[in-house]
C-alpha positions in Angstrom: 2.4 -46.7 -0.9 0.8 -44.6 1.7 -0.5 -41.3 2.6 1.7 -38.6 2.6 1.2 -35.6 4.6 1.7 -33.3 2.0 -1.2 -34.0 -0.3 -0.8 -31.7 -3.0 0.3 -27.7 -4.1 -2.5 -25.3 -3.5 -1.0 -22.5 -5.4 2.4 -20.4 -5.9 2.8 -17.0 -4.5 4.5 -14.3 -5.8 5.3 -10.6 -4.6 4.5 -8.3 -6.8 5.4 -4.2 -6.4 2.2 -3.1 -8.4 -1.1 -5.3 -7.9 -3.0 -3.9 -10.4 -0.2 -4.0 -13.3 0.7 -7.3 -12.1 -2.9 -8.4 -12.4 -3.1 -6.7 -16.1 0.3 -9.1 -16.9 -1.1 -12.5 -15.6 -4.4 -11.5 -17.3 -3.7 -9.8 -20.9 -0.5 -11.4 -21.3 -0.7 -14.6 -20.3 -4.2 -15.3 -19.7 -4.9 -16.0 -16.3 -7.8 -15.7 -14.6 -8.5 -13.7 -11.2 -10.4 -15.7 -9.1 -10.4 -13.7 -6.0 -9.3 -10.6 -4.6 -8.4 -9.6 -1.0 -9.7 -6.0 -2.0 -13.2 -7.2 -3.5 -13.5 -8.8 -0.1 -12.6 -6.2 2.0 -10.0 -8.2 3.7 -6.5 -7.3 4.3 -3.8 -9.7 6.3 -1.8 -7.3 9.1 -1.3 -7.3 12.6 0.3 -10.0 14.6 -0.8 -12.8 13.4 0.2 -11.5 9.7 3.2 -10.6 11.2 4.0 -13.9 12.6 3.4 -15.8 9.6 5.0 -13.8 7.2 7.6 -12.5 9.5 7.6 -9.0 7.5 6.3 -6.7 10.8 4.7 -4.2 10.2 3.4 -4.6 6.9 0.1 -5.0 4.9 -0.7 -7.5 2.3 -3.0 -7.0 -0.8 -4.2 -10.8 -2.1 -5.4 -11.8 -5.6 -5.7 -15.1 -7.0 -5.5 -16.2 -10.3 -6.1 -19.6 -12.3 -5.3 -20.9 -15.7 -6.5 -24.8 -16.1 -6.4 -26.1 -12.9 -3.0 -23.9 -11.3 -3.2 -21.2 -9.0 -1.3 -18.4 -8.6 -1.3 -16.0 -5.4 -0.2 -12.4 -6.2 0.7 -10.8 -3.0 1.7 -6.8 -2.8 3.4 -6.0 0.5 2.8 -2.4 2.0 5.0 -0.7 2.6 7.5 -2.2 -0.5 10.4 -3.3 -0.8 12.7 -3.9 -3.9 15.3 -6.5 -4.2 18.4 -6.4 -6.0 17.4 -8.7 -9.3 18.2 -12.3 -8.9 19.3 -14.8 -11.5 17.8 -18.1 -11.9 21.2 -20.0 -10.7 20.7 -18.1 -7.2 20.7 -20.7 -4.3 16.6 -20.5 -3.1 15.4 -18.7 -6.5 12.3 -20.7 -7.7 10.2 -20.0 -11.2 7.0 -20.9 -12.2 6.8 -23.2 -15.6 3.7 -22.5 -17.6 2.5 -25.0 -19.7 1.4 -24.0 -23.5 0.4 -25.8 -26.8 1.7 -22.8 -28.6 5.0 -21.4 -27.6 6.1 -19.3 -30.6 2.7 -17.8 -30.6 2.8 -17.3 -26.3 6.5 -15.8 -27.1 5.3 -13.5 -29.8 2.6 -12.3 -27.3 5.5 -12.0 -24.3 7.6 -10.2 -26.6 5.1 -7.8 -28.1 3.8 -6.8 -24.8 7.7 -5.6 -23.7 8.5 -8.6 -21.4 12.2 -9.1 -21.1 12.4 -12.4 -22.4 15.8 -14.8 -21.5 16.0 -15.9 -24.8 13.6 -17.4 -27.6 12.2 -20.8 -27.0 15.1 -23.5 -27.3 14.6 -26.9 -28.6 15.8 -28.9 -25.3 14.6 -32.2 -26.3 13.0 -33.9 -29.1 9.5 -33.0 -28.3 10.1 -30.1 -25.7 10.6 -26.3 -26.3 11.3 -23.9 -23.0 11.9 -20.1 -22.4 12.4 -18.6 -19.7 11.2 -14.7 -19.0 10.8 -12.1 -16.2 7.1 -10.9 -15.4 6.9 -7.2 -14.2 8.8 -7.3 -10.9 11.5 -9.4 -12.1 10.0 -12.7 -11.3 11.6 -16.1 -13.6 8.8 -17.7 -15.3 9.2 -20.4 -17.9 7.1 -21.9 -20.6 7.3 -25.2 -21.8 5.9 -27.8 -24.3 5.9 -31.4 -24.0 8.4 -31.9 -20.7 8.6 -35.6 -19.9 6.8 -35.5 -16.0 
């Protein structure tokens, strides 16, 4: 088979209304990693070129990455904000994130102790694989998930 020109996911972004408490979630709650911050850097995205890419003129945009294992997560915080009506999962062009874990009734403990709004508890969907699904701060669909086939 050959090349293909996509070689690969760098990382998953996600908008976020609150960078630090976002940061705080991803970190205390689910154990990510920041990496790198846009602030730490003193580097900021704005200005035409920002506004070309991201075709939201006007605006500023706030950068942290974060790692668990080898993924990559991109928290973005847009200034000035803007809040969306909350989406369900079943909306044409809404994505999630699925996390992987070895431990989901301890990861769902941990979600649910911290106040997370939490779909449901994890649900046997297989033999070997157990998934929930659950909103991080700004509303965002994550999932967890043991064993999945791929």
């Amino acid at each position: 088979m050959g090349k293909g020109i996509v070689t690969g996911i760098h990382h998953t972004s996600i908008t976020v209304g609150d960078m630090r408490r976002s940061v705080a979630f991803y970190r205390d709650v689910l154990g990510f990693e920041e990496i790198w911050s846009s602030d730490a850097h003193g580097w900021r995205l704005e200005g035409p070129v920002a506004d070309a890419v991201t075709n939201c003129p006007g605006t500023r945009q706030r950068l942290v990455f974060m790692r668990a294992g080898e993924s990559l997560i991109e928290l973005v915080e847009y200034e000035p904000t803007q809040d969306q009506p909350e989406h369900k999962a079943s909306d044409t062009g809404s994505m999630h994130i699925c996390l992987r874990t070895d431990d989901i009734d301890a990861l769902y403990r941990r979600v649910v102790e911290s106040g997370v709004r939490t779909h449901c508890e994890p649900q046997q969907i297989s033999e070997d694989a157990r998934v929930f699904y659950f909103r991080d701060p700004d509303g965002a669909v994550l999932e967890v998930a043991t064993s999945l086939p791929v």
